[in-house]
Backbone as JSON Lines, residues from 0, in Angstrom:
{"i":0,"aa":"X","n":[44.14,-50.05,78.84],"ca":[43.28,-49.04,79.42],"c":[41.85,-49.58,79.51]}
{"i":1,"aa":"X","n":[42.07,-50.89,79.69],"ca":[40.11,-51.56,79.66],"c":[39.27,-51.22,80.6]}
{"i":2,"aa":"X","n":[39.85,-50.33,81.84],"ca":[38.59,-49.8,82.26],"c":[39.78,-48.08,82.86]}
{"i":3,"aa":"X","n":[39.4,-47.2,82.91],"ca":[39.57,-45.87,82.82],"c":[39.54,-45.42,84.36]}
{"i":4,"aa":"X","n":[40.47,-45.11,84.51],"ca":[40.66,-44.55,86.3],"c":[40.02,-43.3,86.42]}
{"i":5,"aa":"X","n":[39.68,-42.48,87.22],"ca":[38.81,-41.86,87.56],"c":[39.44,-40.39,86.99]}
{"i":6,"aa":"X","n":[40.63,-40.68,87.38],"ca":[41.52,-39.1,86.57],"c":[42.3,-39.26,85.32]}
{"i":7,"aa":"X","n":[42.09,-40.17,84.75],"ca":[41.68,-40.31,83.2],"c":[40.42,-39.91,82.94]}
{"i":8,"aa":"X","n":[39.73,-39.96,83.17],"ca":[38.26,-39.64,82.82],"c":[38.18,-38.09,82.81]}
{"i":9,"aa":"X","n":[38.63,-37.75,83.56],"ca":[38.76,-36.29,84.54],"c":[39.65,-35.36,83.12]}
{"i":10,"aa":"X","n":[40.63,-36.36,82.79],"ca":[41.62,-35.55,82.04],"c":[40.94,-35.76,80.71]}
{"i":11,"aa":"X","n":[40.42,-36.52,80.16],"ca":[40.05,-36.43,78.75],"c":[38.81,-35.44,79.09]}
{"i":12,"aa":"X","n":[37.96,-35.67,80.1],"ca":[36.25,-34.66,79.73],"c":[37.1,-33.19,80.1]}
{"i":13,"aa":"X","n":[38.61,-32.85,80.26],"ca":[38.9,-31.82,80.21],"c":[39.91,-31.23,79.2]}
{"i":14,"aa":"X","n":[39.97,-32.33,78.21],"ca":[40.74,-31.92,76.9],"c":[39.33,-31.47,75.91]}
{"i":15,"aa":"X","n":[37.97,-32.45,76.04],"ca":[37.11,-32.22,75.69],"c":[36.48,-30.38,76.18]}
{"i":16,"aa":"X","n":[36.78,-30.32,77.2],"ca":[36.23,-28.8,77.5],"c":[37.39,-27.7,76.52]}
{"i":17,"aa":"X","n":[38.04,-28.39,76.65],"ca":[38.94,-27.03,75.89],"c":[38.48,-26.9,74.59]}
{"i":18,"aa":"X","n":[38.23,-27.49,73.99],"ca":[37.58,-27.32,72.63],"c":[36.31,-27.11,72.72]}
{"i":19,"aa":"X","n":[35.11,-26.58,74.01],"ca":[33.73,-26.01,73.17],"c":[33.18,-25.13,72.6]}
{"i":20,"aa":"X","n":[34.97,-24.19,72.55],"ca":[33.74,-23.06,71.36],"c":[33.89,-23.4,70.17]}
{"i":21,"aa":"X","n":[34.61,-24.61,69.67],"ca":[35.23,-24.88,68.31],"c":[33.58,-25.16,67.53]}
{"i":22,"aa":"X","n":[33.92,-25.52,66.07],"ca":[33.04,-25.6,65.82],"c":[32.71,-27.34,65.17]}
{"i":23,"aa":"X","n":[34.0,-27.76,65.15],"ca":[34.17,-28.6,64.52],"c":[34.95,-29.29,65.24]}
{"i":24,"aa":"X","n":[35.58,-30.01,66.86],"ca":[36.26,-30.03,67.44],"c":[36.52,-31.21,67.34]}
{"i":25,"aa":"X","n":[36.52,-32.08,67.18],"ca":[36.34,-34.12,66.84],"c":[37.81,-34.49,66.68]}
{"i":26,"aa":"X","n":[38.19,-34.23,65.93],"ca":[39.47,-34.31,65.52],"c":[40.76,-33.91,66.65]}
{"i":27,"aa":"X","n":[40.3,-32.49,67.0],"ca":[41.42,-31.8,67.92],"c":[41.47,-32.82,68.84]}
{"i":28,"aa":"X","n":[40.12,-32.77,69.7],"ca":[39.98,-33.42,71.05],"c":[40.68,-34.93,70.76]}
{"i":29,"aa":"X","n":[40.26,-35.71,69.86],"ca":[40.87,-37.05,69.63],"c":[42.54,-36.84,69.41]}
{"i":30,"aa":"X","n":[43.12,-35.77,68.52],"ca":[44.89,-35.67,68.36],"c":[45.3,-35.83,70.04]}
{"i":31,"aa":"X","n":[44.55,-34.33,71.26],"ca":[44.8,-34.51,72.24],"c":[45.04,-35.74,72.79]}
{"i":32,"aa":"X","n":[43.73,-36.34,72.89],"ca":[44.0,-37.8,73.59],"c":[44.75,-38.69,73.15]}
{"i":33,"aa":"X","n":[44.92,-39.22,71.98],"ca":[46.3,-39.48,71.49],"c":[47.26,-39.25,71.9]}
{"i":34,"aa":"X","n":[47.79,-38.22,71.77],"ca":[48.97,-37.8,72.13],"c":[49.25,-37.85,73.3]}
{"i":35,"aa":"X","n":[48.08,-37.99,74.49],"ca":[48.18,-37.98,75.98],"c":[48.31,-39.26,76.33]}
{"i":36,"aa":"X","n":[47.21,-40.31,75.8],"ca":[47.24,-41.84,75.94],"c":[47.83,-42.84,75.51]}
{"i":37,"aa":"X","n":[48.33,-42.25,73.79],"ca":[48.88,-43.36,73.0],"c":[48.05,-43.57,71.95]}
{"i":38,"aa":"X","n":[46.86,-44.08,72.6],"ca":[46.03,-44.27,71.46],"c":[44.05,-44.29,72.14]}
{"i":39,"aa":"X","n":[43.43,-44.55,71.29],"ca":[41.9,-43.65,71.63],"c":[41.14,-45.54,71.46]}
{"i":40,"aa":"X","n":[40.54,-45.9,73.2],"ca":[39.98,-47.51,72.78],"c":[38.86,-46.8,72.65]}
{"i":41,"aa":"X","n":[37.45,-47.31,73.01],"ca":[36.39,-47.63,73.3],"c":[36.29,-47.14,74.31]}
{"i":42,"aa":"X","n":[36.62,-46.98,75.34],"ca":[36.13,-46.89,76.52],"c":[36.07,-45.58,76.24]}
{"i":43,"aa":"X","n":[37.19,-44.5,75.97],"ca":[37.78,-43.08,75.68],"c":[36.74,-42.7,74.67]}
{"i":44,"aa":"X","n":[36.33,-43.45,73.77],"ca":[35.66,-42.78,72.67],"c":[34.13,-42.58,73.61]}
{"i":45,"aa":"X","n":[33.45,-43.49,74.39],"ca":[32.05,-43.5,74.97],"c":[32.44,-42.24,76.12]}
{"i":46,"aa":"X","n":[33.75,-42.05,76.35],"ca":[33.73,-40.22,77.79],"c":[33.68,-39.07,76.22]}
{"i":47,"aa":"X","n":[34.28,-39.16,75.38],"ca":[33.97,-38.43,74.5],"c":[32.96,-38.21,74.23]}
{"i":48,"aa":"X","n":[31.89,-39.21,73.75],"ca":[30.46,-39.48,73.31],"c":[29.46,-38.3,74.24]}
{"i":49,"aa":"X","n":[29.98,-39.15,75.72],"ca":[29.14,-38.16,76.48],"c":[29.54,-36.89,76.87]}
{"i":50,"aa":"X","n":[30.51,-36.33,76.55],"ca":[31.03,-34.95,76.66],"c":[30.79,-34.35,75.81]}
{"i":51,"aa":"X","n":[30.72,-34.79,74.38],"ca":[30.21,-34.2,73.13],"c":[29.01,-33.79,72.19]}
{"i":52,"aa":"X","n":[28.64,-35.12,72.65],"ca":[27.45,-35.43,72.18],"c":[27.19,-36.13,70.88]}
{"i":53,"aa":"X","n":[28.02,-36.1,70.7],"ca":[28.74,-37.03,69.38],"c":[28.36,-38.53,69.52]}
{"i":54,"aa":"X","n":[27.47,-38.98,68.43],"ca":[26.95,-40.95,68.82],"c":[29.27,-41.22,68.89]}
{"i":55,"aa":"X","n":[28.89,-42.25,69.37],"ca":[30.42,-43.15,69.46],"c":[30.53,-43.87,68.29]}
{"i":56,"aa":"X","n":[29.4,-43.74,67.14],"ca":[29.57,-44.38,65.79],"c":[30.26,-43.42,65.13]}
{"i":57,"aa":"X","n":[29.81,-42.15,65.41],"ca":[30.38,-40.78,64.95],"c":[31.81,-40.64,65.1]}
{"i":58,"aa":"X","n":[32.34,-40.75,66.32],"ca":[33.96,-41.34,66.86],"c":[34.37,-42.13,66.23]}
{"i":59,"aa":"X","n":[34.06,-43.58,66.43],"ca":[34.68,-44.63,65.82],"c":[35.68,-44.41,64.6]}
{"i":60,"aa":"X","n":[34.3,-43.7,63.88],"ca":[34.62,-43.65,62.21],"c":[35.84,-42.8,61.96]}
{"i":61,"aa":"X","n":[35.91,-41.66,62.93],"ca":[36.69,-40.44,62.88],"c":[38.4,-41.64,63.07]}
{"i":62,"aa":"X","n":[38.15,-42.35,64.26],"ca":[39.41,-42.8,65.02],"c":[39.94,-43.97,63.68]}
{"i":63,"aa":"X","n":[38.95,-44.94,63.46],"ca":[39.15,-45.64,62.38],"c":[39.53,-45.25,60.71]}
{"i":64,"aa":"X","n":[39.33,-43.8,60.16],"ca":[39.45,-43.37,59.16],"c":[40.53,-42.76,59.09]}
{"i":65,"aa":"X","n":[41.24,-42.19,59.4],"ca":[42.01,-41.65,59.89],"c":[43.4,-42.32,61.0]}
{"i":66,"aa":"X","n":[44.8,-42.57,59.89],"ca":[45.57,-43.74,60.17],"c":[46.26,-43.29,61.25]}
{"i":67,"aa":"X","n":[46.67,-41.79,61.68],"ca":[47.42,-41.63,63.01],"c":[46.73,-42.14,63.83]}
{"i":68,"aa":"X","n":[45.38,-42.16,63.92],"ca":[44.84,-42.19,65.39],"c":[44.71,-43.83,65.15]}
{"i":69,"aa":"X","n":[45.14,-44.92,66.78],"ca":[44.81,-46.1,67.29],"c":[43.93,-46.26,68.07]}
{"i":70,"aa":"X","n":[43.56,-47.5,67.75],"ca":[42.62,-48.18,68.53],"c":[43.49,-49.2,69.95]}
{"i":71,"aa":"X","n":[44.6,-48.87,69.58],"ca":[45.12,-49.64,70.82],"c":[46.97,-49.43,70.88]}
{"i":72,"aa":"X","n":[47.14,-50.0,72.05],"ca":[48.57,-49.3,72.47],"c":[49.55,-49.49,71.39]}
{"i":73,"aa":"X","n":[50.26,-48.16,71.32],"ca":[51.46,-48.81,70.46],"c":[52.87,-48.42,70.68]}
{"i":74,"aa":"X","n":[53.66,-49.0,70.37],"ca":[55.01,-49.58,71.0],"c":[55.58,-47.98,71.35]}
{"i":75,"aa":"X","n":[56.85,-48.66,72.38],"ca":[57.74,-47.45,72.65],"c":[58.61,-46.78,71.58]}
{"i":76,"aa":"X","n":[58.98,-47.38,70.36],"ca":[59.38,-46.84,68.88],"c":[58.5,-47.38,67.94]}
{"i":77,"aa":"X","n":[57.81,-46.24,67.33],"ca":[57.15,-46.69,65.93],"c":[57.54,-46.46,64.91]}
{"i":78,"aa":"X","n":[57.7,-47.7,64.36],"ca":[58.19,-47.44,62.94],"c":[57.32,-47.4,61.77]}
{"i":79,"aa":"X","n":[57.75,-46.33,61.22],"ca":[56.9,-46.2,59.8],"c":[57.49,-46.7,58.9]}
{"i":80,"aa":"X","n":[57.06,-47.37,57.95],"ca":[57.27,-47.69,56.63],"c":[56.47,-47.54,55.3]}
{"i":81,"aa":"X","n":[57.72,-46.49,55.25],"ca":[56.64,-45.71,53.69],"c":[56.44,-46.86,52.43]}
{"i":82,"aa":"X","n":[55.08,-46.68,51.93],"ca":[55.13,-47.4,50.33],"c":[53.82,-47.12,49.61]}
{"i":83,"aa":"X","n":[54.64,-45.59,49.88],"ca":[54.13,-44.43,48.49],"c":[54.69,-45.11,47.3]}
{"i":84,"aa":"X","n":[54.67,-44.85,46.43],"ca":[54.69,-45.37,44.95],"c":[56.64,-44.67,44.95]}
{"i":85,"aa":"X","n":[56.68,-43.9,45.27],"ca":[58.59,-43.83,44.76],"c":[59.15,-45.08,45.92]}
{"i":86,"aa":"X","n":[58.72,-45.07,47.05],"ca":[59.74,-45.65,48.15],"c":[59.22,-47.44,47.76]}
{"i":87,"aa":"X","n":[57.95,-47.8,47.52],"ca":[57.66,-49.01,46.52],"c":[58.67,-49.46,45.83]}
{"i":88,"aa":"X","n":[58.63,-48.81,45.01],"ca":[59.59,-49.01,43.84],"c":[61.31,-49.4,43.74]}
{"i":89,"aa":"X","n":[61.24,-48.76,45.08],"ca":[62.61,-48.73,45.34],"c":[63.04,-49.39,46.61]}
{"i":90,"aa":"X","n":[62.05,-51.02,46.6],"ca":[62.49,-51.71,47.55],"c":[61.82,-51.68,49.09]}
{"i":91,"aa":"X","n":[61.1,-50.8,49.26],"ca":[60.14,-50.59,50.54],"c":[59.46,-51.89,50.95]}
{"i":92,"aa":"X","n":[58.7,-52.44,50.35],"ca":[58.03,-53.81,50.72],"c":[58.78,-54.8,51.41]}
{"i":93,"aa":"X","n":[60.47,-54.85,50.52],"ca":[60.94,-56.0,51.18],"c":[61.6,-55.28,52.82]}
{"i":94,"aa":"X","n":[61.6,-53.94,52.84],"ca":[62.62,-53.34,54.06],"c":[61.26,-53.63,55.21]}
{"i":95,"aa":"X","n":[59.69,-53.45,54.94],"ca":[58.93,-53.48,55.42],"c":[58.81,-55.03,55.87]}
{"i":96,"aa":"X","n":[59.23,-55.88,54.93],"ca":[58.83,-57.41,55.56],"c":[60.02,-57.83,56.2]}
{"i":97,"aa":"X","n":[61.53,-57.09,56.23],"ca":[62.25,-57.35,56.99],"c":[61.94,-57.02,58.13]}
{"i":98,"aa":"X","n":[61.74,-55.95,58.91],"ca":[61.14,-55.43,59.86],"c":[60.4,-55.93,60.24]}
{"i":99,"aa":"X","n":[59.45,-56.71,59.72],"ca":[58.17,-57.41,60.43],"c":[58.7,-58.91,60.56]}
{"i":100,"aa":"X","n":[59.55,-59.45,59.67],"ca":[60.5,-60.83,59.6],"c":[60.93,-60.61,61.2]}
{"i":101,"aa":"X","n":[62.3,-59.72,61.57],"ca":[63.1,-59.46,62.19],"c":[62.22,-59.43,64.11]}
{"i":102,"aa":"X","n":[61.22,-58.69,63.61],"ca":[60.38,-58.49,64.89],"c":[59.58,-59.11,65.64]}
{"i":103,"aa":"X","n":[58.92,-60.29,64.4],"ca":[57.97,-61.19,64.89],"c":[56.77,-60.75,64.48]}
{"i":104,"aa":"X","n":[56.61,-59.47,63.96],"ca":[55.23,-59.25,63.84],"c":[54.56,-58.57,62.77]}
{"i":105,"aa":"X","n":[53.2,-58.06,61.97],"ca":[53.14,-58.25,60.92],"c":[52.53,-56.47,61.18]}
{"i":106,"aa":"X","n":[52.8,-55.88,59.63],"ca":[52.37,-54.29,59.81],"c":[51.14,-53.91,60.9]}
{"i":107,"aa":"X","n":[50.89,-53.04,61.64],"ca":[49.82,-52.9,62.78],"c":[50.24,-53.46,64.01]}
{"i":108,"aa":"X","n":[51.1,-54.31,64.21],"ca":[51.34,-55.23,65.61],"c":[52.13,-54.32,65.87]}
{"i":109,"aa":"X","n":[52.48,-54.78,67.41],"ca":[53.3,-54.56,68.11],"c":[54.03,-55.47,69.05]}
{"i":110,"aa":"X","n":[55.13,-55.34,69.52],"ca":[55.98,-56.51,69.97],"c":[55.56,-56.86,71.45]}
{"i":111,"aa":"X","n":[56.07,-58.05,71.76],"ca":[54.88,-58.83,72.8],"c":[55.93,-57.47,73.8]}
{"i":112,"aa":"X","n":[56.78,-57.21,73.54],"ca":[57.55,-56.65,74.65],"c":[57.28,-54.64,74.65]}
{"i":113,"aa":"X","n":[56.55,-54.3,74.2],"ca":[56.06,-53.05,73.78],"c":[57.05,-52.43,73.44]}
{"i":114,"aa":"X","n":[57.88,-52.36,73.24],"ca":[59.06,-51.84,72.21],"c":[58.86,-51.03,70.91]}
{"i":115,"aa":"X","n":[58.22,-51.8,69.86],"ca":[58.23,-52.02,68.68],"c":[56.7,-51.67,67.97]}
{"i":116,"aa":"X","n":[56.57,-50.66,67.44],"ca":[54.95,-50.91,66.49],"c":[55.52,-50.9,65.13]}
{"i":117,"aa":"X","n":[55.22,-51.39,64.03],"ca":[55.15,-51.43,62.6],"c":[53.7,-51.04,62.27]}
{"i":118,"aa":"X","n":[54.07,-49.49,61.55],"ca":[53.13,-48.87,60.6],"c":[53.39,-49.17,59.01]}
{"i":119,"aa":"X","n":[52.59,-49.44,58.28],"ca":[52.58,-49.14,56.48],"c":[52.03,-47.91,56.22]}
{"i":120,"aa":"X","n":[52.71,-47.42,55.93],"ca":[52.68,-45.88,55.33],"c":[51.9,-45.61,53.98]}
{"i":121,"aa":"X","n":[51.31,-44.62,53.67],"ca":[50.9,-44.43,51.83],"c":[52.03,-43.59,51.26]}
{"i":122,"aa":"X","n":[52.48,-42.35,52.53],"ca":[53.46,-41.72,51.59],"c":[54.26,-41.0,52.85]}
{"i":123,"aa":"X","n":[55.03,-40.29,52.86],"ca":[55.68,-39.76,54.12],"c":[55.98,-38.37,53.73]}
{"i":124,"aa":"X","n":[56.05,-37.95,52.36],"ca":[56.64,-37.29,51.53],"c":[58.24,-36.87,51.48]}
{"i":125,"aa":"X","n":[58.9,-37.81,51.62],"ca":[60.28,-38.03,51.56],"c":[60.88,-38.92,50.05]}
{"i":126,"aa":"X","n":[59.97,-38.33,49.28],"ca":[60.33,-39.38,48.01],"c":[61.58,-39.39,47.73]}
{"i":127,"aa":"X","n":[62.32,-38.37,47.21],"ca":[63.92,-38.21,47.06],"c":[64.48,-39.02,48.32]}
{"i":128,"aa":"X","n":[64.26,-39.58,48.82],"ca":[65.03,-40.27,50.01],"c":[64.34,-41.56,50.35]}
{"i":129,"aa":"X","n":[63.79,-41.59,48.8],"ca":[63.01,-43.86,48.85],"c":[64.49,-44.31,48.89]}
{"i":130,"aa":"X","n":[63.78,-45.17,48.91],"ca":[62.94,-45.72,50.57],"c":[63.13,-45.26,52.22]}
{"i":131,"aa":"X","n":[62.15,-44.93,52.38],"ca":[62.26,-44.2,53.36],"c":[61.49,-44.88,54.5]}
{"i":132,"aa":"X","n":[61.99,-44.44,55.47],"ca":[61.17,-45.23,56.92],"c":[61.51,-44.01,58.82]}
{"i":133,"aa":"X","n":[60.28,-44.14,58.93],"ca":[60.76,-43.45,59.74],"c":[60.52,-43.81,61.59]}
{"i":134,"aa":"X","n":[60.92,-43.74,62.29],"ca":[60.84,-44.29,63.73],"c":[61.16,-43.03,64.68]}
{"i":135,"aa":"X","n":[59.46,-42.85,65.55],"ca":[59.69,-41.7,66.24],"c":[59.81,-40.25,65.73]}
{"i":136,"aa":"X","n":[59.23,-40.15,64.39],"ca":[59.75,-38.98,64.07],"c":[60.93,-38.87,63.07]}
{"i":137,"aa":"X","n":[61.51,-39.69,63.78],"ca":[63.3,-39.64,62.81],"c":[63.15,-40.02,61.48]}
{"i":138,"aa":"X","n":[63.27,-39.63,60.37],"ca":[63.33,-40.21,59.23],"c":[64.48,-40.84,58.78]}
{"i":139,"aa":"X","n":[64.99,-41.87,58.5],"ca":[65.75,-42.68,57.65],"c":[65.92,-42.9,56.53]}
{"i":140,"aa":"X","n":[66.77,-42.23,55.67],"ca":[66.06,-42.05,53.96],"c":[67.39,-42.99,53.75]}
{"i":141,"aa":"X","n":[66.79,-43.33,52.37],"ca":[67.37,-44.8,51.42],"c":[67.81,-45.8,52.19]}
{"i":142,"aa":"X","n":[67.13,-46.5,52.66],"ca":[67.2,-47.22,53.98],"c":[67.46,-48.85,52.25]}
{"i":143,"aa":"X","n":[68.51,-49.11,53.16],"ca":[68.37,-50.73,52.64],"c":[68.17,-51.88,53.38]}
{"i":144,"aa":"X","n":[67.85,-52.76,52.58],"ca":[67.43,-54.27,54.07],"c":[68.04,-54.65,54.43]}
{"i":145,"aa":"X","n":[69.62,-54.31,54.06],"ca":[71.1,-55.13,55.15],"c":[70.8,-54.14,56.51]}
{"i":146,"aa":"X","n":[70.47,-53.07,56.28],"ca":[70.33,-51.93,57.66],"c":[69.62,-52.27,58.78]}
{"i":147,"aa":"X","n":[68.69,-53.15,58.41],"ca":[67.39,-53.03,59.3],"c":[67.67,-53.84,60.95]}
{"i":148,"aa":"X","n":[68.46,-54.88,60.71],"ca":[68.95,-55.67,61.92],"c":[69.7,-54.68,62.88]}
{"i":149,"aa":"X","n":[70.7,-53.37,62.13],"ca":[71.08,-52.45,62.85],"c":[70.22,-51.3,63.62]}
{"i":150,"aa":"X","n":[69.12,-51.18,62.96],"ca":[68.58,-50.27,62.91],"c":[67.99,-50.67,64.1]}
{"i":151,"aa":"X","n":[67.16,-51.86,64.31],"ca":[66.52,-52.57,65.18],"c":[67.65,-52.33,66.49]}
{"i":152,"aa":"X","n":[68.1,-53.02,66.27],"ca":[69.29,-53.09,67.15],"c":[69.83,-51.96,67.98]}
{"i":153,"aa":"X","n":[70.18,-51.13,67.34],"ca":[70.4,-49.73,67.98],"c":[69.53,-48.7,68.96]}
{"i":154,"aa":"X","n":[68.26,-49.2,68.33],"ca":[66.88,-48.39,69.39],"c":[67.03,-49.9,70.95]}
{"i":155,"aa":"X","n":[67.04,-51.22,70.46],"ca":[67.15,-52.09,71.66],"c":[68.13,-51.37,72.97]}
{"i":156,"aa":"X","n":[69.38,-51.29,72.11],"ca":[70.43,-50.94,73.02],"c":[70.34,-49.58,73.88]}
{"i":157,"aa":"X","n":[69.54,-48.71,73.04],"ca":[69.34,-47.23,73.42],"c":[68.46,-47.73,74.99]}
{"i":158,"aa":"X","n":[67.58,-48.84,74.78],"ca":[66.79,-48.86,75.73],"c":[67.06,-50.06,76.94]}
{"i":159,"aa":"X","n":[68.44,-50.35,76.55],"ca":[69.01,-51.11,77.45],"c":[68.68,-52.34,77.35]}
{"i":160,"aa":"X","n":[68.26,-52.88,76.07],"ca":[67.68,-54.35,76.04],"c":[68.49,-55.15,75.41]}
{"i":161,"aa":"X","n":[67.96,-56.26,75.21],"ca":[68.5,-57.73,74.88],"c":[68.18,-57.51,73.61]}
{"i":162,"aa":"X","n":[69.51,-58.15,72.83],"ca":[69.44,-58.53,71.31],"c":[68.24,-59.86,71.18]}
């Protein structure tokens, strides 16, 4: 999204209008765009800036502090990988470095083929079901690392791709 088409612009300074009687709106308006774009660059945060009035240091911090929201595209399945202190314990790290082994790429990336994002999680709250990982929403509880080549595998095929 390195430079913003004219009805992108159009559509975020009008996710931004829906929120001005809020009082506190930073957050909403950014989930919106998220959820509309994928994820919130620079360019999105400076139509915010000027719709808000908000410095873009003010943004940044919001987009950067705060682990749902990206700074840049992320894959067509995201996978989470919890390692809260139960799903830790119970083997998460290595299901997490399989996943990133298996994919090519390291927690935060995404696959050269946009497929694939790897998140590190703090907690998911699925402890009774450490290790846990979740993709899209779906949660996967007691996930072991013989699984993960399937697991991988199964979203490929869903999407008609190459092993």
């Amino acid at each position: 999204m390195a430079r913003l088409s004219g009805a992108s612009v159009a559509r975020i300074e009008e996710i931004c209008d829906a929120y001005q009687g809020e009082k506190t709106p930073l957050v909403m308006i950014l989930s919106d765009i998220q959820r509309e774009f994928g994820y919130v660059p620079l360019e999105v945060q400076e139509v915010v800036s000027r719709k808000t009035g908000l410095s873009v240091a003010e943004i940044y911090g919001v987009v950067t502090f705060y682990s749902f929201f990206s700074l840049t595209p992320k894959g067509k399945h995201v996978i989470g990988c919890c390692l809260g202190t139960a799903c830790y314990v119970k083997g998460a790290q290595r299901i997490i470095d399989r996943f990133c082994n298996d994919l090519g790429i390291e927690p935060g990336g995404t696959t050269d083929d946009g497929m694939f994002t790897i998140d590190a999680l703090r907690c998911i709250g699925a402890c009774a079901a450490a290790p846990a990982v979740t993709i899209d929403g779906k949660v996967y509880a007691r996930v072991d690392i013989s699984q993960v080549p399937g697991i991988i595998s199964a979203y490929r095929q869903m999407e008609g791709g190459a092993e």
